[in-house]
N, C-alpha and C positions, 0 to 999 in steps of 0.2 A: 469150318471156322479156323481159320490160321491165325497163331500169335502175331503179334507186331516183330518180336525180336525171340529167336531159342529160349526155352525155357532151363531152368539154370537147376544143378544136380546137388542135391547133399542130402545130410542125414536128420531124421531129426531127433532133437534132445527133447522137447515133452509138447503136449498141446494142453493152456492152462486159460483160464477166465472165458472159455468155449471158443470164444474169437481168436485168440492168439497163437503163435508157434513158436518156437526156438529150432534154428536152426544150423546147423555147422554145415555151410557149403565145402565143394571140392575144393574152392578154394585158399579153401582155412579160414574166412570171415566168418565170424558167427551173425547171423541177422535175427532180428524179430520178426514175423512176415503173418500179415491177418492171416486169419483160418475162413471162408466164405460158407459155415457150414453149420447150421444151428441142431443137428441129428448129435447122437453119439459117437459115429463113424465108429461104432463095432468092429474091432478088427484090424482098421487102418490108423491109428492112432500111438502102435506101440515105440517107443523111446530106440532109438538105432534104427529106422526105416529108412529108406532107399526116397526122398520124398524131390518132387520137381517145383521150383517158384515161377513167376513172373518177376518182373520187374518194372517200375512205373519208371519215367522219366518227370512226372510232376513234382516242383520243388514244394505244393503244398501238402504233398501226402506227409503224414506222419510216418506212415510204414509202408515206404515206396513197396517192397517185394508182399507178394502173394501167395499162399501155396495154393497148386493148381489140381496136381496128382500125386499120386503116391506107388508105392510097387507093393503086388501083395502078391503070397505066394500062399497056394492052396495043396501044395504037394507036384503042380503039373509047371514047376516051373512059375516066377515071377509074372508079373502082368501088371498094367500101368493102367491104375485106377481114376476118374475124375474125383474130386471132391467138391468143386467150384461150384455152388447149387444158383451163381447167377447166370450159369450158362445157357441151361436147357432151351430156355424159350425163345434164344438166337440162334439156336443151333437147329429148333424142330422149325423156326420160321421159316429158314432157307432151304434147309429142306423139303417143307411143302411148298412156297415157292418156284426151287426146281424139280417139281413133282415127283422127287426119290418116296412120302410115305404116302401110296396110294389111297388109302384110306379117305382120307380126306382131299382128295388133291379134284382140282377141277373149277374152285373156287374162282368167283372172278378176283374177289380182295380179301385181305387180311391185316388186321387191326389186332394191335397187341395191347395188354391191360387196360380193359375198355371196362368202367364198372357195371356191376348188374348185379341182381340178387339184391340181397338188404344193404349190406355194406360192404361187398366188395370188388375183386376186378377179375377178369376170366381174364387168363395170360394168353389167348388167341379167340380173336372172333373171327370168322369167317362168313362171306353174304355173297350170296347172289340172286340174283331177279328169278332161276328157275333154278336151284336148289335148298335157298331159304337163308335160314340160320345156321353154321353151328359152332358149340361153346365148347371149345379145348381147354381141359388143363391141364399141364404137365408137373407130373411127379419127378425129382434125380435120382435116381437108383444107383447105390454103391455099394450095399450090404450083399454076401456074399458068404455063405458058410461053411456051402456045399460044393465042390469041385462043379461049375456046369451051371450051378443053381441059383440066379438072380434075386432076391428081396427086397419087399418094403413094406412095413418104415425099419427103421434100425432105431424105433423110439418113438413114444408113444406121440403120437400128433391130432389133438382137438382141433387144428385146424383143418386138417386133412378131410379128416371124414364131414365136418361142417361143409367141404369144397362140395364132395358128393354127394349132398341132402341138394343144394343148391343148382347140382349140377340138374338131379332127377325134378326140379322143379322147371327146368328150364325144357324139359322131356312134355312135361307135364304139359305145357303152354305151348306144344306144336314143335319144338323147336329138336336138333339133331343134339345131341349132348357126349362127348367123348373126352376119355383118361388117359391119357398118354404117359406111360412111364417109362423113360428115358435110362437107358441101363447106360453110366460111362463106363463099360469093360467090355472089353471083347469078349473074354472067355464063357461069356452067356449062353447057354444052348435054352435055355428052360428058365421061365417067371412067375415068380410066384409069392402069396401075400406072409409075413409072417404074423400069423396070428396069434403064436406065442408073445412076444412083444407087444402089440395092442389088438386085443380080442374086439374092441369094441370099433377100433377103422377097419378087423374084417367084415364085423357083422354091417358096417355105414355100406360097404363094399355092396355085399350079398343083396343089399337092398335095393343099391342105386341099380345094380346090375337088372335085378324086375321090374325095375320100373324104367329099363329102358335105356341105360347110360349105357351106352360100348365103353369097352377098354381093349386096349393096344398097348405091345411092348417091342421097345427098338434097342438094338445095340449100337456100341459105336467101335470105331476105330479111335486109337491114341497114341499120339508121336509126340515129343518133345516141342513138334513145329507146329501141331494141326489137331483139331478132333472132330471127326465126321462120322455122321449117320450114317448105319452099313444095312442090316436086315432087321427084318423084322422077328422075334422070338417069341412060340409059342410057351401060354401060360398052364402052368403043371397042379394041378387040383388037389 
């Protein structure tokens, strides 16, 4: 996925009302620029960070600029983090698409937030006449605590683990059912749940997993111009 236009460099002075940022570009402007990220962001949020925006060119945006990523350093050296949580599911589209996450790849079609379950929408469905059904969801993985060591959630999420009651239901009725958790940092070697944080979407986890739901973890690559799927990272127990 490539930006329309470079993403623009500065610092930031606080992240407040969860949506919002203050920020002082290289430039010396200060902007306000949405935050796309309803977590905590543990870690990525401190006051002086190294932080990348977008920029809209809509004159009906209230807050043309975005924050996209940010730099976090874990002792091995900086690393340019996503924070943008409406990425993932254009990014894992074209992906499977260009059949980079094999897992799922083979498909004849792919349909994005199609509803199902009680009330809501699976962020990829996938059909074909001789492989069936199957329900993707993707998770954004940003949390990071351990040099290596990818996380999720960075905050507790009822709707998360609701996803995978939902998902093992769709298990349940014949169908392929998979969790895709989307790591934006490269320096991933290793994924894994923090159960410290919410015990109760590891235990949604443990469950969906017997009764059937796969799960997968990918990294990406990120540049101020692009973020792209790169491998795939095993998960550490």
């Amino acid at each position: 996925m490539k930006f329309p236009t470079p993403l623009l460099r500065g610092r930031l002075v606080k992240r407040y009302k969860r949506f919002l940022a203050d920020v002082i570009l290289d430039s010396g402007e200060e902007v306000t620029a949405t935050c796309p990220n309803t977590g905590s962001m543990m870690g990525l949020a401190t006051p002086g960070a190294v932080v990348w925006l977008s920029e809209s060119a809509s004159p009906t945006r209230k807050y043309p600029h975005t924050w996209e990523m940010v730099e976090a350093d874990l002792g091995q050296g900086p690393v340019l983090v996503g924070i943008n949580t409406n990425h993932p599911n254009r990014l894992v589209s074209e992906a499977i698409a260009a059949g980079h996450i094999t897992e799922v790849a083979g498909y004849a079609s792919l349909r994005r937030e199609v509803k199902y379950g009680l009330s809501s929408r699976i962020d990829i469905l996938l059909e074909d006449p001789a492989k069936g059904l199957a329900y993707v969801e993707i998770k954004n993985v940003h949390l990071s605590r351990r040099t290596g060591l990818a996380e999720f959630p960075d905050s507790v999420t009822e709707r998360g683990a609701k996803h995978l009651a939902e998902l093992s239901a769709m298990v349940a009725a014949g169908h392929r059912a998979v969790m895709l958790y989307l790591i934006q940092r490269a320096d991933a070697e290793h994924f894994t749940l923090a159960g410290d944080i919410d015990p109760r979407y590891a235990e949604a986890f443990a469950r969906a997993r017997e009764a059937g739901v796969e799960a997968i973890a990918y990294a990406c690559r990120l540049t101020p111009e692009e973020i792209v799927i790169t491998n795939p990272v095993p998960f550490e127990a």
